[in-house]
Each structure stands twice: as structure tokens, then as C-alpha cells.
N, C-alpha and C positions, 0 to 999 in steps of 0.2 A: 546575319541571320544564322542560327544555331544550325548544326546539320539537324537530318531528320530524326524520332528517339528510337533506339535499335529495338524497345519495347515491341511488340504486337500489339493492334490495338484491346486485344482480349487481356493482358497484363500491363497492371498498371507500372509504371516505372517507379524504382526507390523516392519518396516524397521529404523534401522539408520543410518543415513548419517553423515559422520566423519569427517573433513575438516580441514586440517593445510597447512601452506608453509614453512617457513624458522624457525627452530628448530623443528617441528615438528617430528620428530623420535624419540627422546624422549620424549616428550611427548603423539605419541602412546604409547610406552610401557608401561608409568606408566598407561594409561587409560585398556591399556588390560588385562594386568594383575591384577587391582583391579576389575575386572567380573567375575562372578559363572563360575563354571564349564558346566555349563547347560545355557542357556539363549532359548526366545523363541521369539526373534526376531533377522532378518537379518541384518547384518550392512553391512554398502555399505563405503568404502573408498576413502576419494581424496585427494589427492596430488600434488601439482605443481612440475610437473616433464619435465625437457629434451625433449623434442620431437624427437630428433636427436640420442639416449641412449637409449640403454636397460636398464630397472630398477630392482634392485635387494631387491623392497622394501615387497615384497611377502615372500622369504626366509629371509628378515630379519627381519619381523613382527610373522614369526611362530611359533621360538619358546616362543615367549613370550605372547602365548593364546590356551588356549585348541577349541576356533572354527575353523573350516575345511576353509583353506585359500587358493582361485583362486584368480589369475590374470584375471578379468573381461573379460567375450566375450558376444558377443552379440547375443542375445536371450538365455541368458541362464537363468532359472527360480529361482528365489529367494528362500531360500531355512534358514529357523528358524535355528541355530546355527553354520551358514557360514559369511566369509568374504571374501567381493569380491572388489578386489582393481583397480583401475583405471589403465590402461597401458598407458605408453606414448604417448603423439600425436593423443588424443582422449578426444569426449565429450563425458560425464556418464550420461545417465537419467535411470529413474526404470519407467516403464508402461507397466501398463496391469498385475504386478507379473514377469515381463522380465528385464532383462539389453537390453537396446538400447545404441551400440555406434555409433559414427557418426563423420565426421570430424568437427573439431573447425572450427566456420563460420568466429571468428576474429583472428587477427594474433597476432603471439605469447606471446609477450608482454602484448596485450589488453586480454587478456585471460581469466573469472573470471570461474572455471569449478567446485568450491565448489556453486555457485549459479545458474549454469545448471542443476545440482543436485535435490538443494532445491525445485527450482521452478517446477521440473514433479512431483516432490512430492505432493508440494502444488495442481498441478493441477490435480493430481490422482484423483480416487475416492475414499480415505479414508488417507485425509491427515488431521483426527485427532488420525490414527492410526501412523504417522510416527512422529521422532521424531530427533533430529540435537544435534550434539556439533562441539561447533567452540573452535577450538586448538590454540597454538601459529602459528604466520604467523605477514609474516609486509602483510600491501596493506589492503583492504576493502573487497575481496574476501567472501561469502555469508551474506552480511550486506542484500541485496535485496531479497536472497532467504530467509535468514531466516525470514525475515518480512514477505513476502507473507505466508510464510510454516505455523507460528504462529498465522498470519491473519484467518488461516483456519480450527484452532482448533489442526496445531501440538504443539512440546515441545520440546525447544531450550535450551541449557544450554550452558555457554560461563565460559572458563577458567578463574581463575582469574586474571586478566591480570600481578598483583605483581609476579605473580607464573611463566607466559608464557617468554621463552626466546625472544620472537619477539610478541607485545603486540597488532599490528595493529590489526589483523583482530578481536583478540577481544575486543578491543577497541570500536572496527568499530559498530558490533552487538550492541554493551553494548548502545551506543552512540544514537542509532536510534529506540531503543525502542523494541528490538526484540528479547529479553532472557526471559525465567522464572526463571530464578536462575544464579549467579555468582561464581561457585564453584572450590576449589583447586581439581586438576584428580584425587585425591585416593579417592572424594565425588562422583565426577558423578555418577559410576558404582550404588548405594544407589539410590540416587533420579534418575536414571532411572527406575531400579525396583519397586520401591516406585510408578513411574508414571503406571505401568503397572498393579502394583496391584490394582487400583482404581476402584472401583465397581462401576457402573451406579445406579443411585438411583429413578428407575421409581415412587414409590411412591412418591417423593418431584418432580414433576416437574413441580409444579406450583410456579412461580417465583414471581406473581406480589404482595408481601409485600415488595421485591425489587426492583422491576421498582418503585415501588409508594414511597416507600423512597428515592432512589436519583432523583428524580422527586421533592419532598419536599425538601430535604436538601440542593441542586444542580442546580435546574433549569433543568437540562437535562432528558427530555422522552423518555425513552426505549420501551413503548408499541407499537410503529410501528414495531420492530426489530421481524426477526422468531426468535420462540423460539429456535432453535437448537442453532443459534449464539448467544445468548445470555448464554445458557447453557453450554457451552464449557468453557467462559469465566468465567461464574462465580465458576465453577469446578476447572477451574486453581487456580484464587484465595483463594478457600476454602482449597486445596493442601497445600500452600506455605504457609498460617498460620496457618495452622493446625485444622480447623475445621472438623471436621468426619461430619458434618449432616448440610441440608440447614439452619432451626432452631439455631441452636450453629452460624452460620454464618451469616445469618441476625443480631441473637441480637449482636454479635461482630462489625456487619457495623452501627449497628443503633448508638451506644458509638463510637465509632471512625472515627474521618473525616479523618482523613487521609486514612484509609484505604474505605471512599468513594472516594475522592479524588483518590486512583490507581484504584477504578475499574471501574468506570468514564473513565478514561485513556485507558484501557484495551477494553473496550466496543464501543471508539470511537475510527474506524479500520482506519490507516493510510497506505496504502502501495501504494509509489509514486515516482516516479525519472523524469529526464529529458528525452523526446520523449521516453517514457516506449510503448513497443510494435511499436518496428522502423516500420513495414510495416503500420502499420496502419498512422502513421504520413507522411510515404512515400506517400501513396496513397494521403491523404487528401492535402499536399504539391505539386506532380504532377498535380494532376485535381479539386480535393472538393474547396478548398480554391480559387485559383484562378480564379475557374468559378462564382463562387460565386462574388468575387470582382468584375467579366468586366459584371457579370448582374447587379452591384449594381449603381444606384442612384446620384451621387455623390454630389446633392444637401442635403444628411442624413447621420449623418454617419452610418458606420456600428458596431452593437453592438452584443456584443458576452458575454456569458453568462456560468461559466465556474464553474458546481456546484458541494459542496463535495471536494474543492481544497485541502484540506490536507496542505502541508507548502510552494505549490507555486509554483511549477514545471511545473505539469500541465498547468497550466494560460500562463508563461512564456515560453513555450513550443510553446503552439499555438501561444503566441502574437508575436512571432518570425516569425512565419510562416504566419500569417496575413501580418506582416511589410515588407515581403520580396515579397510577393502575392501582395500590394497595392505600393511599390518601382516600380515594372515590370510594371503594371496598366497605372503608370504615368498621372493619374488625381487627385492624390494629395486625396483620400478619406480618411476622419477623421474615427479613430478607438476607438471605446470604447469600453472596456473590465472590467465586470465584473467577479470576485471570490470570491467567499462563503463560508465557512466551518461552522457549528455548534460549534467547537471548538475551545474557542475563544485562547485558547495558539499556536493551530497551524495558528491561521489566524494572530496572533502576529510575527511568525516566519516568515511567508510569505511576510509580510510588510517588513521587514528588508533585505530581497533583498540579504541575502547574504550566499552562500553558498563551499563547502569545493572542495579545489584543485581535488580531485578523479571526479568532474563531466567533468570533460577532459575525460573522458570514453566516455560521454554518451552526451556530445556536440563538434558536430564540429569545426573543426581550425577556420573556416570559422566564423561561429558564435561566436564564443568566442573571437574573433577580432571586431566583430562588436557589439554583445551586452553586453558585459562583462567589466566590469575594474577590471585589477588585484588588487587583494590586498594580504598583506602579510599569510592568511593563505587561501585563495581561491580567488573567485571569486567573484563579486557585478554588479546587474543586472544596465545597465548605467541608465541616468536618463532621458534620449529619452525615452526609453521604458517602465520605470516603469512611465511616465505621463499619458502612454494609461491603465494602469490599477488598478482598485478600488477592496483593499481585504472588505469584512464585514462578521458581524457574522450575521449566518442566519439559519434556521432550513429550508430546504428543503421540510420539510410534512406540518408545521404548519402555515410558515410566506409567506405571500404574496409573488410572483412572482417578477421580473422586466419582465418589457415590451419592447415591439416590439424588441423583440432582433431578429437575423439574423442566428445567431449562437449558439449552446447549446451542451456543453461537460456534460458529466453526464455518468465517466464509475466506473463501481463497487458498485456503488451504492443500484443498485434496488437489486441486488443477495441477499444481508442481508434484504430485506425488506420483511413483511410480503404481500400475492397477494392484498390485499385491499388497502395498503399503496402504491405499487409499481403502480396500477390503476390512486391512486389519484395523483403520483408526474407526472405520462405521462400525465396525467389531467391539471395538470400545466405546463405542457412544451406547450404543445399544446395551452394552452391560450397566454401564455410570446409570443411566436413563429410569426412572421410574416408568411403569408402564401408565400409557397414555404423554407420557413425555416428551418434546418438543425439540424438533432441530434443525436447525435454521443455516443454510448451505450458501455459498456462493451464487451469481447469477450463473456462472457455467458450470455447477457441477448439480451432480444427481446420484439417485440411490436404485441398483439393484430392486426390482423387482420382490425378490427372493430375501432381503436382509432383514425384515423385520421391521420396513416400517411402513407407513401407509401418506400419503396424499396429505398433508393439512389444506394450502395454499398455496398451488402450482406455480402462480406467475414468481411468487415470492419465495420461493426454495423453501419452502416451510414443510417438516414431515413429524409425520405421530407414531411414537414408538408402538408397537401390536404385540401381540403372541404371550405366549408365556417366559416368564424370568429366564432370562442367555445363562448359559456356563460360562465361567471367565474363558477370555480367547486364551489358545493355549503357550504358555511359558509367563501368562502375567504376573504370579506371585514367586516364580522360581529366576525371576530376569536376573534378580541383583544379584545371583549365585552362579549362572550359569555362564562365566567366565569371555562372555561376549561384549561387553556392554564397553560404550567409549570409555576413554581415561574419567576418570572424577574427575567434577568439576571444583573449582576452588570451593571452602566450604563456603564462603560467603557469598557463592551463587544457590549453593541450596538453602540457607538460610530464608527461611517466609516471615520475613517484616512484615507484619499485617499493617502496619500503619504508615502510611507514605509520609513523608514532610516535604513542605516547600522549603526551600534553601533558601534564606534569607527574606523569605514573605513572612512580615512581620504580623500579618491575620489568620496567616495556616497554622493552628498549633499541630505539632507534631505528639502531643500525648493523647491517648487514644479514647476513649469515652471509659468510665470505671465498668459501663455494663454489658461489657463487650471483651470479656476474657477468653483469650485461644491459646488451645494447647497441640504440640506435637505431639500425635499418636503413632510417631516409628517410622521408619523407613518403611518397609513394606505396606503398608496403606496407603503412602506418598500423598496426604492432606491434612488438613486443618479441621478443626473442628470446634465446636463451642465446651467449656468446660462442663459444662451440663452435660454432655456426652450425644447431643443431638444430632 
């Protein structure tokens, strides 16, 4: 029997969440049996199981670990050297210190319940206390959760997939950027302990000889970023190459690009999918979107603005819902769609239009017949739709706005940003923004009272630009003068390919519609615009 968890029962103890599908049972085993006898955090188990069958994965995970092993129920409290395993024909979240179960919302098939998991984790309040291993399993099953989990300052470790009998799911992870490590099961048990032993180091928590080095070396400015997220990040990477001291880890970034190059990587947060948060796209699909179109204009088009795109989703997501919003319309309104990311590898991914067969999850039949061309290993956004929209690299704090836009997605964003920084980019929406114009926030962020804008649609971050026309915030047109600004980026990260290509999909053409010509209008405007001069 484990000793008692040194936890209070008012604090939950660090949690892990365990996730396999098909080979999986062996591959528990070897994982639990290479664990101390003692451990002092919870693990939370899932399994793709039967909905219809009793599971007998409880007795037969027990004898092969010394922690105290239930069959999950709901509201039972998490409890430092137990394992609580998922029952049939249920969702598994941990909040609050609780197991919450609940029926699966999607049927059985579509099922993904190792990223139900992931994601109450992530959205707890100490999801850089929890931590994930993704086991053998075919399918993609927590690729999303453990992205957001890892986004959040948890610690992901992903089988090696040479090792796993069924390599998907870790594949899937490894794939998407959402591991700290790739390790055969008899390592895990190590570098979790490993992860737990790690000391908080309040004396070094002054970061900036590294914001100011990959800033120099990079182009890329971390000074906006709160310090917490950046401190998580850079504590991962000090872990995994073994630096003990901020010190020893600077001068190791300073001699090695590569290893600026990963934390670059690590520090520029991706976590994205197609209509991520269905209600919220629901809502903005029922009412936002197409009130929006029958107030609009239709001698301009309507321009939408979609910032922090990550590799593309996002953009493509809404411009779905614009195209179906202005179809209904039937006055034939022109659509321009801008997407932006900082990062210019993910604004490169974005461009190429083309993503893997698993977004059949997460786009409708419906859609995927209309704006999708198969192709042999997924899907390719057609070339109707990728006309209406322009990826570019673009820093959201530092580089000039576009204008008169209509529409402005911006979610996840401000949460990483320091309150000064997150002032100035509402600063900029509000200029970019026509009045009565739309902006559409994270679930956990919000707007000032006082900025200029008003309520659309509470539950769903939705707000309506007010007032009269903003002055530009101040240094927006003197930025690229006033001797502050990172190193330039290479030029062919500022270059704006308007037209994405798929690589080697022989149904994506890569040339661009003839009626759809864009011109660069200069640096100091930093956007695109239509030859027409609209």
C-alpha cells in the first residue's frame, strides 16, 4: 500500500493522465510496473473501451502496480498514489481535485476521450502541475489535448512509436508538436519523476539575457510575453538538455542555434484545429456572421481579419462560414480574408492548404464536399476558397494593423500577453476595426470596460467596436524608424504569397484565380490589398 499523499485534502496532488487504444494493455503494464513503489501524484487512466461491455481492465491492470486501483466514479477525489480508470460508455474530466463523468456528446466512433481528458486538465487551475503519456493506439486520439495540456505548461511524453504495437496516436502527438520527450515505457517512469523533482528557481527569474538573445539571434521578441509563460518554457528546455541553472542555459543557447531554433518553437504557442470550440462557431454561424453580411454594403467587400492563425484552421474555418453566410445573402458580396501568424514556418503550413484525413472529425460531410478536394493522404482546401484568403508574417504587438476590416478573430492570444501589451493589441483592433465592427476573443479573455467596445455575445467572446474613429496607438507608423524593432526577418518571411499551394497534390492548383489580383502597398501600411485600391 502506497503511503498516505502528503497532498491536503483541499489540494489536489500533480495528476497523470494515461491514454492508449488498440495494444494498449501491454503497454500499461510495462509502464506500471517500471513506477516506485510510492509515487505522489494521481494517475487518471483511458482506454477506448466497449460502451456495450463490462471492462475487466481494473483487475487486470492490478496486479501489475502497487497503486490503489478504482474504477472511476464521479465526484470522487483524486487522491496521490491511486489509479482511477475510465468505465465504459463515459466521458473522464478531473476538476476542481474531482473525477466528473458525463455522457459522451459524440457517438461512438467519433469518440476522442484521451483528449476530454487532456483538455480539463489543461483548463484546470494548475495545468503545469499535470502531466500525459500517450501509449500505443491507432487513430489521433489526444494529439489536441495534449497540445493545449503542453501549451499550458503541462509534460507530455509519447511512446516510442518503434516500440508501440499500434504507432497512431503516437505518431499523432509526436507529429503536432506536443511531446517533451519520445521515450521507450521502461524510461517514462524516470523522466516523470525527474519532471517532479524539478525545483522552482526564484532567484534566476529574470529572463531577459534570453528574450534579448533570441531577439538578436532570431528576430523573434518575447518581451511582450508574461513572464510565467515564458518561464515554464524555458524550464522545459533547460530539463531535456540537462542544464541545472538559468546561467549554464543561456550560455548553452548563446553557442547553439539549434537549440535557439527549439525554443523559438516552444515559446511560439500553437494550439489549433478546425471550428475548435463548435458552440462558439455555432453561435457566430447562426446569428454573428450572417447579420453581419445582410448589414453589409455590398458595394465593399467585406474584410476579416484573422490574427495569430497558427497553420490555418482558424482562417479557414471562418472563411467557410463567411462563404456560406454570403451564398444565403445572394448579393454576391466580395470577401477578403486576412491571416497572420508571427511564425513564419507556420504561416508557410497555412499556405499549402493541405491537411490530414483525421479532420473528418472536426468538418462536416457537408463542408468537406464543398470546400475540400480529396487527396491521397487528406484533404486540400479548394481553390474558390483559398482565393478569398491572404496568409502573412506579421507580429501582432509591433507591425502595423490592416484596415477597415469588418471582422477580427483574435482568440488565445491576449492570455499569454503581458496587461500592457494585451491594452496595446485591443488598441489595434479598435483602429483596424470599422465602427460597429466585430471581435471575437478567447474563452478566457476579455475587454476593458473603457476600450471602445461594447457586448456582442457574452458567453461567446463576441464584442462590437463603439465610439468614434481611435487615433492610431501611439508609435504605429514611426515603429519601422524608431530603432527598436527585432532584427529583420529573412525577406522571405515578409514576403505575402497570397496564394498557398499544396505540395505535391495534384488537385490544388497553386495559380491564383486571374480575378483576384494583389498588390503591395509598402511597408508602412504592412497589408495587401486589391488592385482596384479597395
Amino acid at each position: 500500500m502506497p503511503a498516505s499523499s502528503p497532498h491536503p485534502a483541499s489540494a489536489a496532488p500533480p495528476i497523470l493522465a494515461i491514454g492508449a487504444s488498440a495494444g494498449g494493455l501491454a503497454a500499461y503494464r510495462g509502464f506500471l510496473e517500471a513506477l516506485p513503489a510510492e509515487v505522489e501524484f494521481a494517475a487518471v487512466l483511458v482506454q477506448h473501451l466497449d460502451p456495450d461491455h463490462h471492462s475487466l481492465l481494473a483487475e487486470l491492470l492490478a496486479p501489475h502496480t502497487s497503486l490503489v486501483v478504482h474504477t472511476a466514479a464521479d465526484g470522487m477525489r483524486v487522491e496521490a498514489g491511486h489509479l482511477y480508470i475510465i468505465p465504459p460508455g463515459a466521458a473522464l474530466a478531473v476538476r476542481g481535485g474531482m473525477l466528473s463523468l458525463s455522457a459522451p456528446a459524440e457517438r461512438h466512433g467519433a469518440r476522442l476521450p484521451f483528449d476530454f481528458l487532456l483538455r480539463s486538465l489543461a483548463q484546470g487551475p494548475a495545468p503545469e502541475r499535470a502531466m500525459a503519456v500517450v501509449l500505443s493506439g491507432s487513430g489521433e486520439d489526444g494529439k489536441e489535448g495534449a497540445l493545449a495540456l503542453r501549451t499550458r505548461g503541462g509534460f507530455v511524453l509519447a511512446q516510442d512509436p518503434a516500440e508501440a504495437d499500434f504507432d497512431g496516436m503516437p505518431r499523432a502527438v509526436i507529429a503536432a508538436g506536443a511531446v517533451d520527450a519520445v521515450l521507450p515505457v521502461a524510461a517514462m517512469a524516470e523522466a516523470l519523476l525527474r519532471r517532479l523533482r524539478e525545483a522552482p528557481q526564484p532567484a534566476e527569474d529574470d529572463l531577459t539575457p534570453i528574450v534579448a538573445l533570441l531577439r538578436e539571434r532570431t528576430g523573434q521578441d518575447f518581451t511582450p510575453y508574461k513572464p510565467g509563460t515564458l518561464m515554464r518554457r524555458v524550464e522545459r528546455r533547460m530539463a531535456l538538455v540537462g542544464c541545472a541553472t538559468r546561467a549554464a542555459y543561456t550560455a548553452r543557447l548563446r553557442e547553439d542555434p539549434a537549440e535557439q531554433t527549439q525554443l523559438v518553437k516552444d515559446l511560439l504557442i500553437h494550439v489549433t484545429s478546425f471550428f475548435r470550440d463548435p458552440e462558439v462557431f455555432e453561435v457566430l454561424a447562426a446569428r454573428a456572421i450572417p447579420d453581419l453580411v445582410a448589414a453589409h454594403a455590398p458595394a465593399r467587400p467585406l474584410r476579416v481579419w484573422v490574427v495569430a492563425c497558427s497553420t490555418g484552421e482558424e482562417a479557414w474555418s471562418l472563411a467557410m462560414l463567411f462563404q456560406e453566410a454570403i451564398a444565403a445573402d445572394g448579393r454576391g458580396i466580395q470577401l477578403q480574408i486576412f491571416a497572420s501568424d508571427k511564425d513564419a514556418d507556420a504561416v508557410a503550413q497555412a499556405r499549402q492548404a493541405l491537411y490530414p484525413a483525421s479532420i473528418a472529425g472536426e468538418v462536416s460531410a457537408e463542408r468537406l464536399k464543398a470546400f475540400f478536394v480529396p487527396e491521397e493522404n487528406g484533404f486540400c482546401i479548394t481553390t474558390a476558397l483559398r482565393s478569398q484568403v491572404v496568409f502573412s508574417v506579421q507580429d501582432a504587438i509591433t507591425d502595423p494593423p490592416f484596415s477597415r476590416i469588418d471582422f477580427v478573430s483574435c482568440r488565445n492570444l491576449l492570455i499569454y500577453l503581458r496587461p500592457e501589451s494585451q491594452a496595446r493589441v485591443i488598441g489595434l483592433f479598435r483602429f483596424a476595426l470599422r465602427p460597429g465592427g466585430l471581435l471575437l476573443l478567447g474563452a478566457a479573455e476579455t475587454i476593458a470596460e473603457a476600450a471602445g467596445f461594447e457586448v456582442a455575445a457574452a458567453g461567446e467572446r463576441l464584442w462590437r467596436r463603439t465610439g468614434p474613429a481611435p487615433l492610431p496607438p501611439p508609435g504605429l507608423l514611426a515603429r519601422a524608424a524608431d530603432g527598436v524593432r527585432p532584427a529583420p526577418r529573412p525577406a522571405a518571411a515578409h514576403r505575402e504569397a497570397g496564394w498557398p499551394s499544396c505540395a505535391g497534390a495534384s488537385s490544388c492548383s497553386t495559380t491564383p484565380p486571374p480575378a483576384s489580383s494583389w498588390m503591395w502597398r509598402g511597408a508602412a501600411s504592412m497589408r495587401w490589398a486589391r488592385s482596384s485600391g479597395t
